[in-house]
N, C-alpha and C positions, 0 to 999 in steps of 0.2 A: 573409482571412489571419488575423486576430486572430483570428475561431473558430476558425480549426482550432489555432493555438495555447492558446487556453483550454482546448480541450478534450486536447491533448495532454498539457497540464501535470495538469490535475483525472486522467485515467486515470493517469498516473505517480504523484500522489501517492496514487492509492486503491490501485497495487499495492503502492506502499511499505507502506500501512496497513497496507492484508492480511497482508504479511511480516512486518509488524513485531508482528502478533495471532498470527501461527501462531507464531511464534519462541517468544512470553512463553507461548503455550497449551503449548508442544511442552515450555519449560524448569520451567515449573509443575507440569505432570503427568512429568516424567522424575525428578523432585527425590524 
């Protein structure tokens, strides 16, 4: 049960990542 919670939380935080790299890339180059 703990793995699949670890790995629940590690994907959620690596799509937040992503989100939060396309965001800064997307208001970088839109500027």
């Amino acid at each position: 049960m703990a793995e699949t919670v670890v790995q629940q939380l590690f994907s959620l935080s690596f799509f937040i990542a992503a989100y939060f790299c396309v965001k800064v890339l997307l208001s970088i180059f839109g500027m």
